[in-house]
LOKOLFI-371172 format. One record per atom (N, C-alpha, C, O): residue in one letter; x negated, y, z; atom name; chain. Coordinates in nm, 3 decimals. Layout:
BEGIN
PT   r      east     north        up    a   c
PT   A         X         Y         Z   CA   A
...
// end
This chain:
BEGIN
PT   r      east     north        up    a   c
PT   X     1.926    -0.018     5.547    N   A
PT   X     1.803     0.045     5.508   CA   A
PT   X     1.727    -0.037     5.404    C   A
PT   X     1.662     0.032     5.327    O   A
PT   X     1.721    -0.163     5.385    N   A
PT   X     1.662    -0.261     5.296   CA   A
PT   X     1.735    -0.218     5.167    C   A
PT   X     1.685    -0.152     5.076    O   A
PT   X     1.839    -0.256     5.174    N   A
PT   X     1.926    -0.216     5.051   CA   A
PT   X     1.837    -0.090     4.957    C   A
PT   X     1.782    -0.089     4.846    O   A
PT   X     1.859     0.016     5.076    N   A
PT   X     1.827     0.136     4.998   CA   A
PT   X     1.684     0.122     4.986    C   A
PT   X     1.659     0.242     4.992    O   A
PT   X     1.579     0.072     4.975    N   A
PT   X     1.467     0.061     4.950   CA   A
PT   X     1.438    -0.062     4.833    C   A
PT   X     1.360    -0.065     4.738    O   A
PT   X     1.541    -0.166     4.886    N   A
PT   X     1.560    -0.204     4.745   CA   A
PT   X     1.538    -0.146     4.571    C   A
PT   X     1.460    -0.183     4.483    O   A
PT   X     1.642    -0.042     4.575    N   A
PT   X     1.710     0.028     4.537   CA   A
PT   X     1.622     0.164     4.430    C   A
PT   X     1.626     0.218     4.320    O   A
PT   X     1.551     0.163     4.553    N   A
PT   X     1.434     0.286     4.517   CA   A
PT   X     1.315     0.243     4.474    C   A
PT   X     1.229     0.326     4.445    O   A
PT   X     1.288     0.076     4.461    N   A
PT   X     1.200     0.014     4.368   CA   A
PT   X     1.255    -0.028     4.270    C   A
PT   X     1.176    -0.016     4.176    O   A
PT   X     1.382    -0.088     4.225    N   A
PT   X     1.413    -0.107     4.097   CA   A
PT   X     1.445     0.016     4.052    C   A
PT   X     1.430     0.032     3.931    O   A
PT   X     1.484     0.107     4.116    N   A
PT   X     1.444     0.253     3.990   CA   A
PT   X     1.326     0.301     3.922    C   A
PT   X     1.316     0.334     3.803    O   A
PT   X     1.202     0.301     4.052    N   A
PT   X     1.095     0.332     4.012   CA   A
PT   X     0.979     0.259     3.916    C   A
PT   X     0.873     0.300     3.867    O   A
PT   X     1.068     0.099     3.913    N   A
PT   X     1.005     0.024     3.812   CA   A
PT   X     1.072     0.069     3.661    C   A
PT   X     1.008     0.087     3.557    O   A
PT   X     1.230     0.084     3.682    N   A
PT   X     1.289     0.108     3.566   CA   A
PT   X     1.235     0.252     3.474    C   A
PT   X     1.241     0.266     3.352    O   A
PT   X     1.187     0.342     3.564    N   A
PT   X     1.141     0.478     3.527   CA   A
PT   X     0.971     0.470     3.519    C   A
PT   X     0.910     0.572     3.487    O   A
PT   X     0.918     0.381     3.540    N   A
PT   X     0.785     0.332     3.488   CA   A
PT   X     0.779     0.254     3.336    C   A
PT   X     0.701     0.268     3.242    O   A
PT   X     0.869     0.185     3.348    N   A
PT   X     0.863     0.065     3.211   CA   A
PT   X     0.903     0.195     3.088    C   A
PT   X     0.840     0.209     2.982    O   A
PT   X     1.026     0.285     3.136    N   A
PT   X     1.073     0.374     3.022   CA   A
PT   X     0.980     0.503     3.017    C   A
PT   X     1.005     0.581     2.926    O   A
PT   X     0.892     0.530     3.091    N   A
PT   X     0.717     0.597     3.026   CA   A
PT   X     0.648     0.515     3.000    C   A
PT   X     0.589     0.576     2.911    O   A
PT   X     0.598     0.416     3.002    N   A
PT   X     0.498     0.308     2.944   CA   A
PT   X     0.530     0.352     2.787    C   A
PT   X     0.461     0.417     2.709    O   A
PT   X     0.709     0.271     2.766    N   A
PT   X     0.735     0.281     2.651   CA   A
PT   X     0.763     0.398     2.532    C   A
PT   X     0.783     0.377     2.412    O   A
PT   X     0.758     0.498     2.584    N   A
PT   X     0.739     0.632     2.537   CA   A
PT   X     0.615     0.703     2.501    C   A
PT   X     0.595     0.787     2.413    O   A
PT   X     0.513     0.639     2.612    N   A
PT   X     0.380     0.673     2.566   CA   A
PT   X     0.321     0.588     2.475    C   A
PT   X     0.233     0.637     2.405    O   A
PT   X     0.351     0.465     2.459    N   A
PT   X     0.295     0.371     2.350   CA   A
PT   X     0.391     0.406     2.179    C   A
PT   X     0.348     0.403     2.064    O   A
PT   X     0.516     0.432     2.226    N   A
PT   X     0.534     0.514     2.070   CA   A
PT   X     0.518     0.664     2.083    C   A
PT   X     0.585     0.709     1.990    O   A
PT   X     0.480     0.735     2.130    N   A
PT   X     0.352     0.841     2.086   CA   A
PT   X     0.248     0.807     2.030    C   A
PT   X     0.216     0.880     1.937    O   A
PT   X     0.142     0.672     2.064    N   A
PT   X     0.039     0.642     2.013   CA   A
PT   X     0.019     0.601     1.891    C   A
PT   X    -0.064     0.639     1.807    O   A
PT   X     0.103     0.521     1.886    N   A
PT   X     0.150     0.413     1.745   CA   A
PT   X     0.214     0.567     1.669    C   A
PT   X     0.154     0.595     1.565    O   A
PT   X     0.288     0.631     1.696    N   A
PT   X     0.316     0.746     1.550   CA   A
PT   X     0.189     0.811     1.563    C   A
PT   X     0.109     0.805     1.470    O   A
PT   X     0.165     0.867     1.658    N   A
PT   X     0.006     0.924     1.579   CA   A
PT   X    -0.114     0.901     1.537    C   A
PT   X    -0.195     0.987     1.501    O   A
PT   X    -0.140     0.722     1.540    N   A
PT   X    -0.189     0.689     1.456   CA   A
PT   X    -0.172     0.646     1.301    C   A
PT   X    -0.238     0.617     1.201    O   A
PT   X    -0.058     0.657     1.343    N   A
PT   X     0.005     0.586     1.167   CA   A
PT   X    -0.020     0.757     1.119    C   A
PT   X    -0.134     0.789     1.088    O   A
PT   X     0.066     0.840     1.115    N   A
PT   X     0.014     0.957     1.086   CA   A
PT   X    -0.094     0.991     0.998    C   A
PT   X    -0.108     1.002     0.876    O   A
PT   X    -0.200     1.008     1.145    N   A
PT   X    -0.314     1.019     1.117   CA   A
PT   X    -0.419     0.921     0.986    C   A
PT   X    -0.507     0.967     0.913    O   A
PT   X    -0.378     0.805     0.992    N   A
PT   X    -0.434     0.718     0.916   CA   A
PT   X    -0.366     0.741     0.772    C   A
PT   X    -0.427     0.697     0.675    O   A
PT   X    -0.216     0.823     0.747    N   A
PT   X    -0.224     0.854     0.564   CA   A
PT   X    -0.272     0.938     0.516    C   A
PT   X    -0.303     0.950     0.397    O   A
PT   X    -0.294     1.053     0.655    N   A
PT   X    -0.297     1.209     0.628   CA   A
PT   X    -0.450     1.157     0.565    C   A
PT   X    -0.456     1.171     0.443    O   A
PT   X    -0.591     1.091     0.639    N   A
PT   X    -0.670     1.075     0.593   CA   A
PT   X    -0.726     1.020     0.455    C   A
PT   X    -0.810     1.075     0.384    O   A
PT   X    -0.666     0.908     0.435    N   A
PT   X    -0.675     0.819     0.332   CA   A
PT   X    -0.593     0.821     0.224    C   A
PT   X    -0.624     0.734     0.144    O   A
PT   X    -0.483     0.899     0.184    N   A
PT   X    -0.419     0.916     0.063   CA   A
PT   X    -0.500     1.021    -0.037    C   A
PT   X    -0.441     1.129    -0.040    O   A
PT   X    -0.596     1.019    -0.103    N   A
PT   X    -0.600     1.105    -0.211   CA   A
PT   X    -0.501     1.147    -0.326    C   A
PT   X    -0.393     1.097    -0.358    O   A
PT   X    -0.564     1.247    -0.376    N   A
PT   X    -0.451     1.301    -0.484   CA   A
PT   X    -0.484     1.191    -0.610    C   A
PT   X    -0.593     1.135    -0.621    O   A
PT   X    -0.367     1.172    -0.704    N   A
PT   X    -0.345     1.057    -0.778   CA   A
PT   X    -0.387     1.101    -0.905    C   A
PT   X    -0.298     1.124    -0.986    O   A
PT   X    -0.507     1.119    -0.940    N   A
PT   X    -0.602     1.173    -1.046   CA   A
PT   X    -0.664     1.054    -1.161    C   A
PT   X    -0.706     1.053    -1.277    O   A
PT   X    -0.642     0.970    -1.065    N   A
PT   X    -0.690     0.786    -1.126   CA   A
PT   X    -0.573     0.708    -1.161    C   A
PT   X    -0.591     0.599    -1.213    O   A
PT   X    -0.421     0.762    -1.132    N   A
PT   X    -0.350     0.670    -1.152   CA   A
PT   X    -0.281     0.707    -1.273    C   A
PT   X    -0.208     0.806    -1.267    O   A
PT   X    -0.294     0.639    -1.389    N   A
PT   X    -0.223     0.662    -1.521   CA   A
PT   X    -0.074     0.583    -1.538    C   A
PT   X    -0.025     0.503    -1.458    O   A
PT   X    -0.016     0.631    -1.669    N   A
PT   X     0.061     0.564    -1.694   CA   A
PT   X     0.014     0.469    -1.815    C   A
PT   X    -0.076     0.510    -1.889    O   A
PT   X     0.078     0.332    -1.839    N   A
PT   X     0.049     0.272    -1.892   CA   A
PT   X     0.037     0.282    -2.031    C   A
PT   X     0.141     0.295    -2.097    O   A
PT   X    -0.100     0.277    -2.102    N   A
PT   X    -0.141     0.340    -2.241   CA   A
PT   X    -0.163     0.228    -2.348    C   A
PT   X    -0.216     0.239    -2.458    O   A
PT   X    -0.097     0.088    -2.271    N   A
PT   X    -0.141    -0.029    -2.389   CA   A
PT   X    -0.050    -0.020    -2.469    C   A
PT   X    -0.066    -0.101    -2.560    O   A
PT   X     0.065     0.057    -2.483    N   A
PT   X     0.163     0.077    -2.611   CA   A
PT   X     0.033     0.180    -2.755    C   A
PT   X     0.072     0.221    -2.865    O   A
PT   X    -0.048     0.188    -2.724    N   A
PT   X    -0.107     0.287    -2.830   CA   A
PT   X    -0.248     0.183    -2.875    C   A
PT   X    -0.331     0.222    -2.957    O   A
PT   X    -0.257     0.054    -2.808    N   A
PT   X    -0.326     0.010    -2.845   CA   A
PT   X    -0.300    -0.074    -3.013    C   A
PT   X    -0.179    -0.053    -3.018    O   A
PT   X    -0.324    -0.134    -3.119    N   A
PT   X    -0.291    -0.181    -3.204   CA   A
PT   X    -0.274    -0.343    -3.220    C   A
PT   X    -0.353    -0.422    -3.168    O   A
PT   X    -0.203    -0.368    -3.270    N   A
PT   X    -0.164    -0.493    -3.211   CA   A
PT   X    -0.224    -0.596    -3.344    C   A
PT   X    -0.181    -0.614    -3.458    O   A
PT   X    -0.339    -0.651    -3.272    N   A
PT   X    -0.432    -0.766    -3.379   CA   A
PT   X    -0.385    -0.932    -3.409    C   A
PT   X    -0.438    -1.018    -3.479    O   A
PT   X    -0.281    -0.935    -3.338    N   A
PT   X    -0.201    -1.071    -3.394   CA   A
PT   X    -0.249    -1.173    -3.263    C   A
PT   X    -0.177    -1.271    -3.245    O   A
PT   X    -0.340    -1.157    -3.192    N   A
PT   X    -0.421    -1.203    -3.100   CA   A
PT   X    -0.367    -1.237    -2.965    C   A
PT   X    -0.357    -1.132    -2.901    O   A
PT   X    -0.337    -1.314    -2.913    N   A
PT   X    -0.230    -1.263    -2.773   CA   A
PT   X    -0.358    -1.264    -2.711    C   A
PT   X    -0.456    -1.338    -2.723    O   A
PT   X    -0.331    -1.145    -2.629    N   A
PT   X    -0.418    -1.123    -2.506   CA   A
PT   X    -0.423    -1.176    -2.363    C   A
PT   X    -0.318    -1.219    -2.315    O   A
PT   X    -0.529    -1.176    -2.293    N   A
PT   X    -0.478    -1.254    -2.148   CA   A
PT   X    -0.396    -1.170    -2.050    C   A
PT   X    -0.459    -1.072    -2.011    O   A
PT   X    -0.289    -1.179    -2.007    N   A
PT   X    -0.202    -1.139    -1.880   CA   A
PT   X    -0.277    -1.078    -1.804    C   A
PT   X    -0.211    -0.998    -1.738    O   A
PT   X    -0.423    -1.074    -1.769    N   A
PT   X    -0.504    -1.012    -1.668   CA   A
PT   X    -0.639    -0.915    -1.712    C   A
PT   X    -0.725    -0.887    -1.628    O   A
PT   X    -0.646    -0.871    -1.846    N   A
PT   X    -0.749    -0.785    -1.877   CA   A
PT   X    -0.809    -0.721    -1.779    C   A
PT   X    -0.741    -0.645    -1.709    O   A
PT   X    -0.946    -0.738    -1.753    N   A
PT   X    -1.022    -0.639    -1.619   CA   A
PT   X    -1.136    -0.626    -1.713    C   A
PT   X    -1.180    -0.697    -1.804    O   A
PT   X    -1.172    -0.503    -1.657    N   A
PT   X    -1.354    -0.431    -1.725   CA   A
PT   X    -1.422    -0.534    -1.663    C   A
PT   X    -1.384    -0.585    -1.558    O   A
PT   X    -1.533    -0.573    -1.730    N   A
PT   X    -1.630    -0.672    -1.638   CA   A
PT   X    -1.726    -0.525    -1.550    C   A
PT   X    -1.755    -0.420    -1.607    O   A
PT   X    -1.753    -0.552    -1.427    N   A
PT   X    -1.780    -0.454    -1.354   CA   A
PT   X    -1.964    -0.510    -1.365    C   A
PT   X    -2.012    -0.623    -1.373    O   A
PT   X    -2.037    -0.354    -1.359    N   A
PT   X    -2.183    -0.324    -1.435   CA   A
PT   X    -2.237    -0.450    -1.274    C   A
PT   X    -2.185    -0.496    -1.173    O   A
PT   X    -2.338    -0.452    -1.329    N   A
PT   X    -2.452    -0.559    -1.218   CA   A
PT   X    -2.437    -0.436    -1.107    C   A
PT   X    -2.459    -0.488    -0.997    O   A
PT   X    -2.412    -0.311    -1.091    N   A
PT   X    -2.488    -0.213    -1.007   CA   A
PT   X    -2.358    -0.194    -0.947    C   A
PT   X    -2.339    -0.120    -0.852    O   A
PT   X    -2.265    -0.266    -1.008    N   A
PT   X    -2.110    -0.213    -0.935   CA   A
PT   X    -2.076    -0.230    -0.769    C   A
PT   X    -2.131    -0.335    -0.733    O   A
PT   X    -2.020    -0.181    -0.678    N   A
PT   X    -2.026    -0.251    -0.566   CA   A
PT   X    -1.907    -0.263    -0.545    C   A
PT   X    -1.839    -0.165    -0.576    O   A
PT   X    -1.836    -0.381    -0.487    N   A
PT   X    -1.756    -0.471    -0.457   CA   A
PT   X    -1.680    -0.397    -0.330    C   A
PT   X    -1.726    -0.407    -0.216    O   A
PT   X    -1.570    -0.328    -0.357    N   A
PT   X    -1.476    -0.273    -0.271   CA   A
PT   X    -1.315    -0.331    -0.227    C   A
PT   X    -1.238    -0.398    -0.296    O   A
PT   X    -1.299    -0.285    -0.105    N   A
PT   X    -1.166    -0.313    -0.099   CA   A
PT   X    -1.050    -0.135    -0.100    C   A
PT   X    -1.045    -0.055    -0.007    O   A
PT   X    -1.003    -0.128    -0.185    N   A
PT   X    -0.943    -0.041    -0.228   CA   A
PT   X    -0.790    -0.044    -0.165    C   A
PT   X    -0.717    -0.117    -0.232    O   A
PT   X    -0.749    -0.005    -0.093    N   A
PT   X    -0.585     0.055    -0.052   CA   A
PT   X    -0.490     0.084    -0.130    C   A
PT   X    -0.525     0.165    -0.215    O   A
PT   X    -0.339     0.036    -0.140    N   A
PT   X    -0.312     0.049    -0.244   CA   A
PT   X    -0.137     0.040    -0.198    C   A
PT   X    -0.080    -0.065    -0.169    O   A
PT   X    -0.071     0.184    -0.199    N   A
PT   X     0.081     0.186    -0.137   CA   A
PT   X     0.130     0.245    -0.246    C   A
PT   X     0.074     0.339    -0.302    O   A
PT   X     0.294     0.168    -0.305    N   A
PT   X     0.345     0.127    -0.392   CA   A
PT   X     0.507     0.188    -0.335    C   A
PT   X     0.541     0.138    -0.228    O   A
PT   X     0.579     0.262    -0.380    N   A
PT   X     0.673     0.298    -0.306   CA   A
PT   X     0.808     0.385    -0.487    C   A
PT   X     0.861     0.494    -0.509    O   A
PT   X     0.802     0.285    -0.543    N   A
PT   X     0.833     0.344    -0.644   CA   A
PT   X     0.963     0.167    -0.725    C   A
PT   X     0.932     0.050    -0.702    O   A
PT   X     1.054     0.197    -0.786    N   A
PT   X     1.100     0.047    -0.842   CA   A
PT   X     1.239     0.035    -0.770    C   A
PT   X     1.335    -0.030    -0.809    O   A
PT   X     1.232     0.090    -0.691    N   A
PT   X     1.346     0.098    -0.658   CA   A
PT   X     1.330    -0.017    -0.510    C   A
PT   X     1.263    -0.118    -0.526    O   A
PT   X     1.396     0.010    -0.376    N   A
PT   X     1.353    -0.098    -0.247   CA   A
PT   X     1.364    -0.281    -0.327    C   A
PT   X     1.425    -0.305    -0.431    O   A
PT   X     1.304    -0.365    -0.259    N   A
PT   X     1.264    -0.470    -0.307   CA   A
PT   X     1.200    -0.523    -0.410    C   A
PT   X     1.162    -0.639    -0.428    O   A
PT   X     1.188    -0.397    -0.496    N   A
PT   X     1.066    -0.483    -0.591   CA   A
PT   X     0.954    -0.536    -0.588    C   A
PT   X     0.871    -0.514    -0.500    O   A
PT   X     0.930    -0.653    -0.741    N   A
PT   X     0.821    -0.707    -0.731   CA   A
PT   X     0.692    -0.621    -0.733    C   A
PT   X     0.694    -0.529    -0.815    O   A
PT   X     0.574    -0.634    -0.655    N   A
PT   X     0.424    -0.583    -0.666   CA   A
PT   X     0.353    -0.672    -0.693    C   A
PT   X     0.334    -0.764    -0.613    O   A
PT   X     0.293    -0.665    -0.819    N   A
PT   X     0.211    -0.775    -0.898   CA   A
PT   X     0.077    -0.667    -0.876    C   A
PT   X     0.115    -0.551    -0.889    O   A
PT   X    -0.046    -0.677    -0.853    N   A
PT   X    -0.171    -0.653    -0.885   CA   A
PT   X    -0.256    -0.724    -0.896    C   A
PT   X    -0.308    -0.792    -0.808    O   A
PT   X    -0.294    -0.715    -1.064    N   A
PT   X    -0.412    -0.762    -1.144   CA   A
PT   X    -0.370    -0.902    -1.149    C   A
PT   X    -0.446    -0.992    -1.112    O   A
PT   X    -0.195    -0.931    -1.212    N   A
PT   X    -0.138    -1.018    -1.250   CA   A
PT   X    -0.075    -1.147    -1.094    C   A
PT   X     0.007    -1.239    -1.100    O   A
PT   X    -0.131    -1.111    -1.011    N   A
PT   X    -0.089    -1.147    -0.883   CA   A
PT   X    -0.020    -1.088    -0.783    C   A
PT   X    -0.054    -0.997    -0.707    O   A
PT   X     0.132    -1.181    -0.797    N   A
PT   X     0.185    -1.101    -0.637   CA   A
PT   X     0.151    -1.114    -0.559    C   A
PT   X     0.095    -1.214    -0.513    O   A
PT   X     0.178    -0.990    -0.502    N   A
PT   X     0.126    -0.904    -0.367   CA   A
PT   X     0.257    -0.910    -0.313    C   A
PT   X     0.276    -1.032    -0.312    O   A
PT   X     0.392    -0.841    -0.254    N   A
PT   X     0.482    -0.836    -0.223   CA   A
PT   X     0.574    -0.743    -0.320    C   A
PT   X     0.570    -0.732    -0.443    O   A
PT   X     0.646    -0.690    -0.235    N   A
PT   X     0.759    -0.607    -0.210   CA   A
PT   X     0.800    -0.480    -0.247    C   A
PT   X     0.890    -0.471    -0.164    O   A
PT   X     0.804    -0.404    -0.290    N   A
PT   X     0.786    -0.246    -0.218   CA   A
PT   X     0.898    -0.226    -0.087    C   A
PT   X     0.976    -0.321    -0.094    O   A
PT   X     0.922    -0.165    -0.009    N   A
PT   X     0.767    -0.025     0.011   CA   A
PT   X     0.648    -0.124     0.049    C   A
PT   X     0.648    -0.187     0.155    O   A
PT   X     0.542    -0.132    -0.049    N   A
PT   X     0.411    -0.223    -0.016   CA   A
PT   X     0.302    -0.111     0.027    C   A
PT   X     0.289     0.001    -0.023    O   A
PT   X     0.242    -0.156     0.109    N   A
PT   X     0.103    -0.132     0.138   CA   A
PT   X     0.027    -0.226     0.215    C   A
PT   X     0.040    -0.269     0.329    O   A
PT   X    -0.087    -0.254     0.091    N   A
PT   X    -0.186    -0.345     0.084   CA   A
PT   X    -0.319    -0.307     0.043    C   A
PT   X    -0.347    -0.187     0.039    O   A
PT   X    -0.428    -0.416     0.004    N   A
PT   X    -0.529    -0.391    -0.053   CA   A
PT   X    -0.547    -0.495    -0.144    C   A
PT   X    -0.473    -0.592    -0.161    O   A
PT   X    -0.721    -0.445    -0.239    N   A
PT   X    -0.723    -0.515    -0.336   CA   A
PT   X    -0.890    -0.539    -0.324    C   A
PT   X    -0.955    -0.446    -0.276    O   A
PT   X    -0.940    -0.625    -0.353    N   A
PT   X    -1.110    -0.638    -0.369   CA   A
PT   X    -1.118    -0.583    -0.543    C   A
PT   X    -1.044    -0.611    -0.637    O   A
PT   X    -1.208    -0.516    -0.538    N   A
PT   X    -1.227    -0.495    -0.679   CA   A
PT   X    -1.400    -0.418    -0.684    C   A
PT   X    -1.471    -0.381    -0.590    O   A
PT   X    -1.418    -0.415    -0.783    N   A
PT   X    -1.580    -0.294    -0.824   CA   A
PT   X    -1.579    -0.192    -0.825    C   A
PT   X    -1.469    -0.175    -0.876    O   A
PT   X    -1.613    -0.107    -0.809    N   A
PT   X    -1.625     0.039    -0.836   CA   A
PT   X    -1.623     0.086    -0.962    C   A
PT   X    -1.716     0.056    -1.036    O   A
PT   X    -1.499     0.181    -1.017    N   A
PT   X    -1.485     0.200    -1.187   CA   A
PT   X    -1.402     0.073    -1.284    C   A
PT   X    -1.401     0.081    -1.407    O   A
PT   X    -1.333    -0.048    -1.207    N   A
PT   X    -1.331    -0.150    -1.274   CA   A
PT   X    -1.136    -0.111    -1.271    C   A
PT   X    -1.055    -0.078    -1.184    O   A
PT   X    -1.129    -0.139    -1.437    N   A
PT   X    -0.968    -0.124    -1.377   CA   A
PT   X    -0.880    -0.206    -1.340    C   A
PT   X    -0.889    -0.324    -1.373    O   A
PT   X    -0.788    -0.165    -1.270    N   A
PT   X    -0.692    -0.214    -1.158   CA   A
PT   X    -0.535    -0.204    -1.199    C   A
PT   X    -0.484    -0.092    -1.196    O   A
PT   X    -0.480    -0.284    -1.226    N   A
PT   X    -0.383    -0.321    -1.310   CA   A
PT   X    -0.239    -0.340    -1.193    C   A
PT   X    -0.240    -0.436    -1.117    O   A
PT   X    -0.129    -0.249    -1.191    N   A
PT   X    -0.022    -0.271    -1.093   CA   A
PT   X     0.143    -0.262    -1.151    C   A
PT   X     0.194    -0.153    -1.180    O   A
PT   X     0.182    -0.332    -1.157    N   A
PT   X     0.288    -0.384    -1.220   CA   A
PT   X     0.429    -0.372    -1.103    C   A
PT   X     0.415    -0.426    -0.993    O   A
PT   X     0.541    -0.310    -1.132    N   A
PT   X     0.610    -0.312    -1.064   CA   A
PT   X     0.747    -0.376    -1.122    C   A
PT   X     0.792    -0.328    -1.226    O   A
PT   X     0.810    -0.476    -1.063    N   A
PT   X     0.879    -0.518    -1.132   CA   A
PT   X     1.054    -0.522    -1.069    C   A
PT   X     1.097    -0.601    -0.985    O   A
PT   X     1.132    -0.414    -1.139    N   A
PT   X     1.234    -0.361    -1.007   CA   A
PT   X     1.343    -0.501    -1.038    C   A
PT   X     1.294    -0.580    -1.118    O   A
PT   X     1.462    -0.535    -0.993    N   A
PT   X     1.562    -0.559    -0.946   CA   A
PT   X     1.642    -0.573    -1.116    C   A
PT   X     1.665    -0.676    -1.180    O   A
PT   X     1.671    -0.426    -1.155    N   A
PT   X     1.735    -0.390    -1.252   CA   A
PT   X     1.635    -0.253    -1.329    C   A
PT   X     1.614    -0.150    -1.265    O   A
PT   X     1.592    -0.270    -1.447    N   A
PT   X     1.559    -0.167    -1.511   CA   A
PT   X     1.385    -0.228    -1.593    C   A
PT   X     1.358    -0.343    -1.627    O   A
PT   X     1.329    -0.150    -1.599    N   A
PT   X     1.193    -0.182    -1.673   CA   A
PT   X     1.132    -0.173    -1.651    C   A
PT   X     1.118    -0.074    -1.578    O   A
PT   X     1.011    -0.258    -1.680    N   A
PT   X     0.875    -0.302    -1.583   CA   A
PT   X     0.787    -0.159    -1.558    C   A
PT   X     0.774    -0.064    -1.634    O   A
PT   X     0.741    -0.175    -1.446    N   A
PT   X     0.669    -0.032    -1.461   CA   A
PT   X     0.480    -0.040    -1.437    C   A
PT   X     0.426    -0.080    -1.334    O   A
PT   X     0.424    -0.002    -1.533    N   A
PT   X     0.261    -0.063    -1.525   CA   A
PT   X     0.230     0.089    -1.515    C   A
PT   X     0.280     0.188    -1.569    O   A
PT   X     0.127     0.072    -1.423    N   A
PT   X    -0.008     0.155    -1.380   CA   A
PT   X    -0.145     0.139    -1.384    C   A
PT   X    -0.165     0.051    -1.301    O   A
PT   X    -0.239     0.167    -1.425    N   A
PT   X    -0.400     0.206    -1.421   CA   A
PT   X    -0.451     0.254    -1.317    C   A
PT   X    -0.412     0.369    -1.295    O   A
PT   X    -0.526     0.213    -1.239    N   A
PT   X    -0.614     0.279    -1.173   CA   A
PT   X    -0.748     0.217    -1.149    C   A
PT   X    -0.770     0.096    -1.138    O   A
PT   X    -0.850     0.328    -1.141    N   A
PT   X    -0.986     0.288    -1.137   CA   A
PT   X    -1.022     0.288    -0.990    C   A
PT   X    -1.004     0.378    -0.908    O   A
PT   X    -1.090     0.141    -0.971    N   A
PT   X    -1.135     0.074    -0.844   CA   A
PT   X    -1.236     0.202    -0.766    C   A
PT   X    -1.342     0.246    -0.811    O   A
PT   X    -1.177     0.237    -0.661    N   A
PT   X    -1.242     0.369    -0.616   CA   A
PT   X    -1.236     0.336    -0.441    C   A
PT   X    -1.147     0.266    -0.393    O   A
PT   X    -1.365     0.410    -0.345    N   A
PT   X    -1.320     0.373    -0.249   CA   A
PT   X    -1.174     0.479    -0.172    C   A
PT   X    -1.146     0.584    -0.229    O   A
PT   X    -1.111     0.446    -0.070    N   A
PT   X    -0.999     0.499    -0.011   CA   A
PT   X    -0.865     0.452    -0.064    C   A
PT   X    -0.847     0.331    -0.049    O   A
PT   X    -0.767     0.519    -0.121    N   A
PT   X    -0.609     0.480    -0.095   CA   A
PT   X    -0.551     0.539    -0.259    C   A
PT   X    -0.535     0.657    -0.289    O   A
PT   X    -0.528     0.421    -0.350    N   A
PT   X    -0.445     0.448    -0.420   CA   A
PT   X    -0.280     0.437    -0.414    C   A
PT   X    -0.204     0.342    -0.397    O   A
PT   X    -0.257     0.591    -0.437    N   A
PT   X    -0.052     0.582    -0.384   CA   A
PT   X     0.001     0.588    -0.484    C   A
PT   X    -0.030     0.682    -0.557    O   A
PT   X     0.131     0.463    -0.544    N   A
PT   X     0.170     0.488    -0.659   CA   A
PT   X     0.330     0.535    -0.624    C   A
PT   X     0.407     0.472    -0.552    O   A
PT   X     0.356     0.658    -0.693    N   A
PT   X     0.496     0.679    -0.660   CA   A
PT   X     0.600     0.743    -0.743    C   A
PT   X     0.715     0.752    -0.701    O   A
PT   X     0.569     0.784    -0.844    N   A
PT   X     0.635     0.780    -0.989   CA   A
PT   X     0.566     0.787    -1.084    C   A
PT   X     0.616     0.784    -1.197    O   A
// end
C-alpha cells in the first residue's frame, strides 16, 4: 500500500510541475504579443538613406551627424527592432554598436532629432536608415 501511494504522489507532483509550466508559457506568449501589437507603429519616419544626393564639399564629415535638438526638445527613449541584413548582422546606432540582428533595443534621443541606423550584414552592402526621435517603437525591416 505505501508503494502505491508513493506512486500517486510522484505523479501528482509530475502533473503539477507540467501545468505550472504550461501556464507560465501562456503568460510569457501573451505578453510578448501583446507588447508589439501595441508599440510597433507604421514606418512613416523611417527613410532610406538620402546622403547620396547630398553634394560633396571636399570636407570630410563626422561619422555621427545628429540635429542639435531645440532647448524645448524632450529627451526620450525610443524602441528600436532591426530585423533586416540578413541573421547576425552588425547594428550600429548613431555610429555605436548596439548588437546583432534580430535586435531589439533602445536609444535616448530628443524628440524630432535624427536617428541614424546602420546595418552592417555578413556579405553585401551597408544598409543606412533615418528616423526621427519619436516616442514608441521604430521597426526597421526592409
Amino acid at each position: 500500500m505505501t508503494r502505491f501511494v508513493w506512486r500517486v504522489v510522484q505523479l501528482s507532483r509530475l502533473a503539477f510541475s507540467l501545468l505550472f509550466a504550461v501556464v507560465c508559457l501562456r503568460f510569457t506568449a501573451v505578453a510578448a504579443s501583446e507588447s508589439f501589437r501595441e508599440t510597433v507603429p507604421e514606418l512613416n519616419d523611417v527613410l532610406p538613406n538620402e546622403s547620396s544626393a547630398e553634394p560633396d564639399t571636399g570636407v570630410a564629415q563626422p561619422r555621427n551627424p545628429r540635429l542639435e535638438p531645440t532647448p524645448s526638445a524632450e529627451q526620450l527613449r525610443m524602441s528600436v527592432i532591426v530585423n533586416m541584413g540578413g541573421s547576425r548582422s552588425e547594428v550600429f546606432i548613431n555610429g555605436r554598436r548596439k548588437g546583432n540582428t534580430p535586435f531589439l533595443g533602445s536609444v535616448r534621443c530628443h524628440t524630432g532629432e535624427s536617428v541614424k541606423i546602420e546595418v552592417v550584414p555578413a556579405l553585401g552592402e551597408l544598409i543606412v536608415r533615418h528616423a526621427k526621435c519619436r516616442q514608441g517603437t521604430v521597426r526597421v525591416d526592409r
